[in-house]
C-alpha positions as CSV (number, residue, x, y, z in Angstrom):
1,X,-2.6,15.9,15.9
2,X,-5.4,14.2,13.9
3,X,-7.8,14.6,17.1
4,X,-6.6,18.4,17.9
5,X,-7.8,19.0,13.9
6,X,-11.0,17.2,14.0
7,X,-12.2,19.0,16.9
8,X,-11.4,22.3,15.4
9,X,-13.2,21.9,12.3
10,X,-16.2,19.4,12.8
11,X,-18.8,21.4,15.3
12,X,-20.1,20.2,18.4
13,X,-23.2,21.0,20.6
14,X,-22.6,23.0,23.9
15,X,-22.6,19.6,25.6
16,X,-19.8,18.9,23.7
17,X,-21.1,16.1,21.4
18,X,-21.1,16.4,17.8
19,X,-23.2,18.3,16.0
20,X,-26.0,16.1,14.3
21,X,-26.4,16.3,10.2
22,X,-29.6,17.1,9.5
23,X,-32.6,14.4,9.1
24,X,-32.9,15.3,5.2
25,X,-29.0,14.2,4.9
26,X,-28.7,11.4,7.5
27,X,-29.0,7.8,5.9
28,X,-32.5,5.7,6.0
29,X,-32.0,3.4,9.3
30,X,-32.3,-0.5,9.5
31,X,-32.9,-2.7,11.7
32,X,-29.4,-2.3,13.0
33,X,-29.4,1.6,12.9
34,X,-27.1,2.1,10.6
35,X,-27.5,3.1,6.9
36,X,-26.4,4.4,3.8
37,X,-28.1,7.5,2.0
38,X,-28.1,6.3,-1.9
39,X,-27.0,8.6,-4.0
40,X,-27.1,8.1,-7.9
41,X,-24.1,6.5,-9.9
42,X,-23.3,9.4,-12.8
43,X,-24.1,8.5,-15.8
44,X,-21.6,6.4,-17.8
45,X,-19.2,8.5,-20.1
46,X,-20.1,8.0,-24.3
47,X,-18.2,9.3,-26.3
48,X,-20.2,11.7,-28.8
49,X,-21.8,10.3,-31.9
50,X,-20.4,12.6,-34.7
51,X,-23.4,14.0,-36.6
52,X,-24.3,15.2,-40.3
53,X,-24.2,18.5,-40.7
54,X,-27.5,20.1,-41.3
55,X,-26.3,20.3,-45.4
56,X,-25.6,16.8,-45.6
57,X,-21.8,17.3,-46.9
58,X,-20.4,15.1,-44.0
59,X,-20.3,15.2,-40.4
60,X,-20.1,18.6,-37.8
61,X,-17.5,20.6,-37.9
62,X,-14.9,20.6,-34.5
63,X,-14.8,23.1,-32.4
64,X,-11.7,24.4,-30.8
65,X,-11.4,25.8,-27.4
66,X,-8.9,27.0,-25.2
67,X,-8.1,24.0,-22.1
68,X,-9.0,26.7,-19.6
69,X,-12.0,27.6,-20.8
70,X,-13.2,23.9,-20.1
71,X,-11.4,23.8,-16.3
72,X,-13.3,26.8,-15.8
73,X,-16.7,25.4,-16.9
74,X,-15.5,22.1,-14.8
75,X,-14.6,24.2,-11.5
76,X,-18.3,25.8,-11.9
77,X,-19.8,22.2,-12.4
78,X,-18.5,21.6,-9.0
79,X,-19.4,24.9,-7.0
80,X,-22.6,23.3,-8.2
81,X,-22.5,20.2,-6.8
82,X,-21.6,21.6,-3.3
83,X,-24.6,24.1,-3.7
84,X,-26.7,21.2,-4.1
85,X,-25.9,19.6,-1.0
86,X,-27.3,22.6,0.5
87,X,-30.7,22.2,-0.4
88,X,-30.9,19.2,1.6
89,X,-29.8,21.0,4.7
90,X,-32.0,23.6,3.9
91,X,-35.4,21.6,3.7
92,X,-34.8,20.5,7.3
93,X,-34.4,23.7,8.5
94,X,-37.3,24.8,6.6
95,X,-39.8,22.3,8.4
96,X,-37.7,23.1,11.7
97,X,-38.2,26.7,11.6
98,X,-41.7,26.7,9.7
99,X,-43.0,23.3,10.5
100,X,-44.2,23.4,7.2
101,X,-43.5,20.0,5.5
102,X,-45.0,20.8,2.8
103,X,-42.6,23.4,2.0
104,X,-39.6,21.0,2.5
105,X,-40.8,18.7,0.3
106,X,-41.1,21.2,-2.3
107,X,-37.7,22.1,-1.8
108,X,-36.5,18.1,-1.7
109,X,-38.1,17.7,-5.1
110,X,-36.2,20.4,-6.7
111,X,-33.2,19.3,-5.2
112,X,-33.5,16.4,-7.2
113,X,-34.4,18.3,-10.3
114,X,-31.1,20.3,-9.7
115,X,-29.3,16.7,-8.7
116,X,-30.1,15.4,-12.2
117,X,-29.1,18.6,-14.2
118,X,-25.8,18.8,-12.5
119,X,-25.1,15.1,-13.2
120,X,-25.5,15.9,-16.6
121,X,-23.1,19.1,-17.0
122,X,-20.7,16.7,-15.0
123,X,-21.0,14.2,-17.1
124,X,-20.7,16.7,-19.8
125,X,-18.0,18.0,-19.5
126,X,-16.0,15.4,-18.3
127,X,-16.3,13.8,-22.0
128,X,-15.0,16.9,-23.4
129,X,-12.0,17.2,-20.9
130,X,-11.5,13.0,-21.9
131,X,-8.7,11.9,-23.8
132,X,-6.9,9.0,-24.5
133,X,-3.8,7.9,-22.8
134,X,-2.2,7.3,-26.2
135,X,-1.2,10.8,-25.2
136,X,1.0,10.0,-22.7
137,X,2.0,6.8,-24.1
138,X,3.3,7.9,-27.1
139,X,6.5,9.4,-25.8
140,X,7.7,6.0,-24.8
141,X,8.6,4.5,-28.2
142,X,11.6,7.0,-28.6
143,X,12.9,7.2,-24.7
144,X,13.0,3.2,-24.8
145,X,15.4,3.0,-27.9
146,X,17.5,5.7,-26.7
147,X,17.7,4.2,-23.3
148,X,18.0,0.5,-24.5
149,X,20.8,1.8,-26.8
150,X,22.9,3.4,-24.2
151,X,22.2,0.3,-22.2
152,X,23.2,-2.4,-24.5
153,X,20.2,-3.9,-24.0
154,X,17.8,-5.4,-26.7
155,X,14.2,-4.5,-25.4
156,X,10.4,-4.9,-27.3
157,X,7.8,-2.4,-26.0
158,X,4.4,-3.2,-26.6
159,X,1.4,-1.3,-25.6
160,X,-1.8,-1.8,-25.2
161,X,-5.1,-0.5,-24.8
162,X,-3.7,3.2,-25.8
163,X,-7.4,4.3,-26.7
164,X,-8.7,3.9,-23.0
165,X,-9.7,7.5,-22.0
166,X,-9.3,9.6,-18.8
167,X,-9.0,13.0,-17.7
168,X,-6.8,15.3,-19.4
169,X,-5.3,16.2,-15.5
170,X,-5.3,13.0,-14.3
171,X,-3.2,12.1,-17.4
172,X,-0.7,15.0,-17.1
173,X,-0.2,14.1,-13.3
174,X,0.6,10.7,-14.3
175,X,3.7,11.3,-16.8
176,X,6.1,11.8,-14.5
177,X,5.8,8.8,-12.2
178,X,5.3,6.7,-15.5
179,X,8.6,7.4,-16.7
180,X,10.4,6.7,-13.9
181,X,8.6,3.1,-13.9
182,X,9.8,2.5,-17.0
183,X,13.6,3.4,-16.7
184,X,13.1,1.5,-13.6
185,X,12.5,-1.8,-15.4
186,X,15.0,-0.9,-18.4
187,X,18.0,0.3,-15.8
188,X,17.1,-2.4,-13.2
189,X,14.7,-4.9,-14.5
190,X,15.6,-6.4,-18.0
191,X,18.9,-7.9,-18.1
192,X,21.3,-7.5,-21.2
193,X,21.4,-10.3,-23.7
194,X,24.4,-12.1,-22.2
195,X,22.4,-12.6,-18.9
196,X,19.3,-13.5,-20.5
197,X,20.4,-16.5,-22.9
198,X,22.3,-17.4,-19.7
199,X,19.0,-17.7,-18.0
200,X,17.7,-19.3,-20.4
201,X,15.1,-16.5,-22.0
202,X,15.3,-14.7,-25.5
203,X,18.1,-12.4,-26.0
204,X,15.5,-9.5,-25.9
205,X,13.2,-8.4,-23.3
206,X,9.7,-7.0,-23.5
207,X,8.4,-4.0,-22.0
208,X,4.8,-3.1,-21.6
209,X,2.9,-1.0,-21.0
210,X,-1.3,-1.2,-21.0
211,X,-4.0,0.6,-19.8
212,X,-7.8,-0.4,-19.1
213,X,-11.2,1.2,-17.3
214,X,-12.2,-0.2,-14.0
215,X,-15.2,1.2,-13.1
216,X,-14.6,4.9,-11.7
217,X,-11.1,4.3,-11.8
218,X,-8.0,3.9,-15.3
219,X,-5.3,1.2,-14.3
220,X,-2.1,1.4,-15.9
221,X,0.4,-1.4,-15.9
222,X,4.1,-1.8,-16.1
223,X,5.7,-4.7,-16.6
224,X,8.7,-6.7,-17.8
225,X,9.9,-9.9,-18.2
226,X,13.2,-9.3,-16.5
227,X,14.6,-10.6,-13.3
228,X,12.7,-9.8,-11.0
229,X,12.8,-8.9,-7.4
230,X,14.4,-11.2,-4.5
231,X,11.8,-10.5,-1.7
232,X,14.6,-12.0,0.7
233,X,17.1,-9.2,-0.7
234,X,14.7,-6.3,0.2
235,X,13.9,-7.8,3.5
236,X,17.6,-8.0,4.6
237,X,18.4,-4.3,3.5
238,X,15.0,-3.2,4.9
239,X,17.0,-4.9,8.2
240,X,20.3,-3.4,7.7
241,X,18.7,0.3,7.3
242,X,16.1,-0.1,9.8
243,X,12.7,0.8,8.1
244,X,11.5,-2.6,9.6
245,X,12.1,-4.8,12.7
246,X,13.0,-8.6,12.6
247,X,9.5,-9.3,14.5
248,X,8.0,-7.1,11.6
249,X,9.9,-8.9,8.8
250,X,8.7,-12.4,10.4
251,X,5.5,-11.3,9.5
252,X,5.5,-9.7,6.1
253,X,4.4,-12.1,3.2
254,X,6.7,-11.9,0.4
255,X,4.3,-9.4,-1.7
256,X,4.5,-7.0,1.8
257,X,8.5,-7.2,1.3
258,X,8.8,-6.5,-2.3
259,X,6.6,-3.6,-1.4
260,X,8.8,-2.1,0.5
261,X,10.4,-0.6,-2.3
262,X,8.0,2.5,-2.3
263,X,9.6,3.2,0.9
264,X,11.2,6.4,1.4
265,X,15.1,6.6,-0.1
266,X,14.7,2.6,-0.4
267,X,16.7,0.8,-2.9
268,X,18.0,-2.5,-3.6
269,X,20.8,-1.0,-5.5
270,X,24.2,-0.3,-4.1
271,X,25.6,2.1,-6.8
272,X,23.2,5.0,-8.1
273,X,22.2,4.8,-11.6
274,X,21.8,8.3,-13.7
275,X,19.0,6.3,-15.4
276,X,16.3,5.3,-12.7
277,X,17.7,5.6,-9.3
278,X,19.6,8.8,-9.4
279,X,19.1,9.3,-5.4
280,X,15.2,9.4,-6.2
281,X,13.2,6.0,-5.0
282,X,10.0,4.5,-6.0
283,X,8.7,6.3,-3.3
284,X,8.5,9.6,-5.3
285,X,6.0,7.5,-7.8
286,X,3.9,6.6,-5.2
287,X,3.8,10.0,-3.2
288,X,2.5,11.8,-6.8
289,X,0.0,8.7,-7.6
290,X,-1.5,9.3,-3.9
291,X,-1.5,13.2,-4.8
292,X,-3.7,12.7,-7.4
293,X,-6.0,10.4,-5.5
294,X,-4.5,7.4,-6.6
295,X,-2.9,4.0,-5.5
296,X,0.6,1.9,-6.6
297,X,1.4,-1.7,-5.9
298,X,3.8,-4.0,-7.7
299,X,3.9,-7.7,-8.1
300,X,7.5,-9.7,-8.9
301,X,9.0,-12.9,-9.4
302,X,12.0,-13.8,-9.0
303,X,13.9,-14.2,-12.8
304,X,10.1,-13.9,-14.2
305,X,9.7,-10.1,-14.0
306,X,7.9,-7.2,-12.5
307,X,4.3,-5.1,-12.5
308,X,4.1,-2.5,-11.3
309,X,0.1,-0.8,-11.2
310,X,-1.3,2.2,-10.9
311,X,-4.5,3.1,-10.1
312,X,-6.0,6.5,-10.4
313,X,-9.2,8.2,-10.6
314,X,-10.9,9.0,-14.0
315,X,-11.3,12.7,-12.9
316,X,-10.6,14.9,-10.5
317,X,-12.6,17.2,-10.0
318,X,-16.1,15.9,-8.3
319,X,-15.3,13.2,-5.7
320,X,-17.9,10.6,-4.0
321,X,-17.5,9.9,-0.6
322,X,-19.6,8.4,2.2
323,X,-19.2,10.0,5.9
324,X,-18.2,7.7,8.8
325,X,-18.3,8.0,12.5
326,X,-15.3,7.5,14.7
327,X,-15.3,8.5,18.7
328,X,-17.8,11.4,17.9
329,X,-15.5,13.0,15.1
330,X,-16.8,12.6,11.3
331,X,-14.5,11.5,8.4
332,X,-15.2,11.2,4.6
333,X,-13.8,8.0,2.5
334,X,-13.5,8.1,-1.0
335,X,-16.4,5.9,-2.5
336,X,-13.6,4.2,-5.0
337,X,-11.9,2.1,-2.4
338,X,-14.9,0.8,-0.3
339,X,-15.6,-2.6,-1.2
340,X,-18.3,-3.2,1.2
341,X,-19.9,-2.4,4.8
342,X,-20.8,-5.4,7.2
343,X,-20.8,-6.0,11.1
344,X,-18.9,-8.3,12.9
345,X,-20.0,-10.2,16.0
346,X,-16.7,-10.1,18.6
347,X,-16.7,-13.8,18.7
348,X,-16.1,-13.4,14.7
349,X,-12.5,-11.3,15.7
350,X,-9.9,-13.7,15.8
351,X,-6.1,-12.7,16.3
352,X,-3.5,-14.2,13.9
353,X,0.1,-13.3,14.2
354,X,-1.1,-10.5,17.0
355,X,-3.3,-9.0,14.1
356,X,-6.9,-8.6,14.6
357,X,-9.0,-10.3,11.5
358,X,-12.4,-12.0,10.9
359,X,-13.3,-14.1,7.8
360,X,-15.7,-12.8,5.0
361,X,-16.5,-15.4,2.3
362,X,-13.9,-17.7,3.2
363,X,-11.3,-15.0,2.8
364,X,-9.2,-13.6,5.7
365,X,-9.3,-9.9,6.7
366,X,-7.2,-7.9,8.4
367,X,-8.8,-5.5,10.7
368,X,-7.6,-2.0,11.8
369,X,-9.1,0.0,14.1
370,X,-9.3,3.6,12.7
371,X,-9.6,5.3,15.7
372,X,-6.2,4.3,16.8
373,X,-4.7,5.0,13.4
374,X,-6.0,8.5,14.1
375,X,-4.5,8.9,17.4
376,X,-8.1,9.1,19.0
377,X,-8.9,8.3,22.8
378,X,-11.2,5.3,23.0
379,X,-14.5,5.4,23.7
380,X,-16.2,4.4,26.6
381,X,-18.4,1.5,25.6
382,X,-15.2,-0.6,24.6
383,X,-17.2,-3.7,24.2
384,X,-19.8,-2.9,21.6
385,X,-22.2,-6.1,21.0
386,X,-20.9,-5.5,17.2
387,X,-18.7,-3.6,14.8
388,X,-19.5,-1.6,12.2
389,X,-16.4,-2.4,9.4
390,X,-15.9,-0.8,6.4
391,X,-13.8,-3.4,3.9
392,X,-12.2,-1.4,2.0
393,X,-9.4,-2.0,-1.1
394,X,-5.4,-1.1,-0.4
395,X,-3.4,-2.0,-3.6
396,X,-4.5,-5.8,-4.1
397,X,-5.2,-6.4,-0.2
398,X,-8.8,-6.0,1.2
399,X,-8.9,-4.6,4.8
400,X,-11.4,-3.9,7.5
401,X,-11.9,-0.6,9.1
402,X,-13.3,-0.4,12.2
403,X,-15.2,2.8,12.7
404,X,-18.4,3.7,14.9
405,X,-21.1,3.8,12.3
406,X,-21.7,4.6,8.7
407,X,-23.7,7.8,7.8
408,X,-24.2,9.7,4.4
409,X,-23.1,9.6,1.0
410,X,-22.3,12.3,-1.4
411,X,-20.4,14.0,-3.9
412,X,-18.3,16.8,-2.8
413,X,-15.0,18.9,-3.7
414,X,-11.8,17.2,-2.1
415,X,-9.7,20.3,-1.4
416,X,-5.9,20.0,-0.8
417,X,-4.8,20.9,2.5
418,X,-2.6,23.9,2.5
419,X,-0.7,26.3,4.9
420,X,0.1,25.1,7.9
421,X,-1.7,21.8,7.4
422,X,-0.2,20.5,4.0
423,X,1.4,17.7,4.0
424,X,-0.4,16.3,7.3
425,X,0.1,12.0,7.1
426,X,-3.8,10.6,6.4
427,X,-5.7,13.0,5.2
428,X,-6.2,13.7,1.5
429,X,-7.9,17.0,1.8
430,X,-11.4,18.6,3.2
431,X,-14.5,19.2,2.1
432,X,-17.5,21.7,2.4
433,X,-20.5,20.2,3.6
434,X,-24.2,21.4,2.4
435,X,-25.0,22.9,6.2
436,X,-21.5,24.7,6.2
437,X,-19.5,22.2,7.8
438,X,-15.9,21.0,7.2
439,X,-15.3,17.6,6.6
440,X,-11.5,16.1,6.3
441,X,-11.4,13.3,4.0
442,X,-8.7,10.4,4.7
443,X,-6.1,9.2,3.1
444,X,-6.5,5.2,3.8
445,X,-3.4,4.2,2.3
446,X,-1.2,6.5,4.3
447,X,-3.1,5.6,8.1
448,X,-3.1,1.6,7.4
């Protein structure tokens, strides 16, 4: 499926190899020939400074406008940004068809001109459309002490970092899944009292809830103090239902096993509660994070507690990316999970538990070889004389990708896939490339 799709929308020459980007988009080469085109980090976010008014009675008067109004201005800020792309393209042609270099230059420079403007309105109105998450957290005082009481359960919620910002539709898209985290750990985490001085912890629990910037990215954490969950109790129902072999559970760590929960229709619990379970799994939670561009992982001990985190995006509308290579097809990664980009000698792969890995730094890395998560045949020089592996971050686990070479990076305009192609396992969406081209963007997560 993946290779029928690639070939339909990424063009080829007659011979049937694929269609070079142009020189003004391909990345500088090393000494290796491989490279990266830079591409300027957007400014960093500020909220405004609130200013006298010109008549020196106190500071500017607020401005009210409709939420669509701003999408609208956002959705232009990003037509833009995929205009700009073009003019890349478009100086290469120019000293193709012209041999004028002159010209292209010309054209390169006002490229960048246009680059830094658009940064700006991006960066713009992305402070406007900022707000805090206190906005979502704020529900949560009232739905604990109503759950709690129904419960019989004595629970403290304390929250933290409420004034960290992020998109307004990044927030709304993360409601949902929040609340069923946190009748999750009330229903099925926190024990009542009786258990709890039994156990030897205070009669109440605690609940919280906290948020923080990452870089590009807004974590927010779940956790409780409750009991936790037996990584040896999800293995053997994982068994008994058959989402994983006994060769595969010999293998899982005990973080892989607790993980498991995200699984479709997986639960731990025998009865149904009309609190958290109700027939709906964690896998919902993780299947509208991933929607939105986003990761979930959770951590547990056993009579200790649970975290759960989420990681999302600080906006959605303009994505970075940088292209890859893989058996002649091209693929775009989102620029927020790539760690790093190295090459590995073969004599560097070693297999452990009949998993490919190398070491980086002292630390082990899994490897994956994305053209066999895409289904793709293998190419014919089997035995390159090194690999070109993108280290990328899954949840808490670093992982090498295997791919054929590294080109360009940009910002582009990740659409959903639609029609007869939504809902297709790995990809997140495509994107429209300066020269015309279609580009599918991968979901990481999903293949590995």
């Amino acid at each position: 499926m993946a290779r029928r799709l690639a070939e339909a929308l990424v063009p080829r020459t007659a011979a049937g190899a694929l269609a070079p980007a142009p020189a003004a988009l391909q990345a500088p080469q090393g000494p290796s020939g491989e490279g990266l085109l830079p591409i300027a980090a957007p400014p960093e976010v500020r909220p405004a400074e609130p200013k006298p008014a010109e008549d020196g009675r106190g500071p500017a008067r607020m401005l009210r406008v409709d939420q669509g109004k701003v999408d609208a201005l956002m959705n232009f800020v990003a037509e833009l940004t995929v205009a700009k792309n073009g003019l890349a393209y478009l100086a290469e042609r120019v000293e193709q068809v012209s041999g004028s270099r002159q010209l292209g230059r010309e054209i390169k420079e006002q490229y960048a001109v246009i680059d830094r403007i658009a940064q700006g309105l991006q960066v713009g109105v992305m402070a406007i459309r900022m707000m805090p998450v206190s906005q979502v957290f704020q529900r949560f005082p009232r739905l604990v002490r109503d759950i709690t009481r129904k419960l019989g359960k004595e629970v403290e919620l304390v929250i933290q970092g409420e004034d960290t910002e992020a998109d307004k539709n990044v927030l709304e898209s993360l409601a949902d899944p929040l609340i069923h985290m946190v009748r999750n750990s009330l229903d099925h985490g926190i024990e009542t009292p009786e258990t709890r001085r039994a156990a030897g912890k205070p009669a109440h629990g605690t609940l919280r809830l906290s948020a923080r910037q990452e870089n590009d990215n807004v974590i927010i954490e779940v956790s409780d103090d409750g009991q936790g969950i037996d990584p040896q109790a999800v293995r053997a129902k994982a068994l008994r239902s058959g989402l994983i072999s006994a060769e595969q559970a010999a293998q899982m760590s005990p973080e892989d096993l607790v993980n498991l929960v995200f699984a479709a229709g997986f639960s731990t619990k025998e009865q149904v509660s009309d609190l958290s379970g109700r027939g709906v799994g964690m896998d919902v939670v993780r299947s509208a994070v991933r929607k939105a561009g986003g990761d979930v992982w959770l951590t547990s001990r056993v009579g200790a507690g649970t975290c759960v985190t989420v990681q999302l995006p600080l906006t959605m509308a303009v994505t970075r990316i940088v292209t890859i290579a893989v058996q002649g097809q091209q693929f775009g990664v989102v620029m927020d999970s790539v760690v790093e980009t190295v090459k590995v000698l073969p004599s560097q792969i070693h297999r452990i538990k009949q998993r490919e890995t190398f070491v980086l730094r002292d630390a082990v890395i899994p490897l994956v070889r994305l053209a066999d998560s895409l289904g793709l045949e293998p190419a014919h020089d089997a035995h390159p004389d090194e690999e070109a592996v993108m280290v990328v971050r899954v949840g808490r686990e670093r992982i090498g990708i295997v791919v054929d070479g590294f080109r360009e990076r940009m910002e582009v305009i990740v659409r959903p896939l639609d029609g007869l192609l939504a809902g297709l396992a790995g990809f997140s969406g495509t994107a429209l490339l300066g020269d015309g081209r279609v580009l599918l963007v991968l979901n990481l997560p999903d293949l590995i």
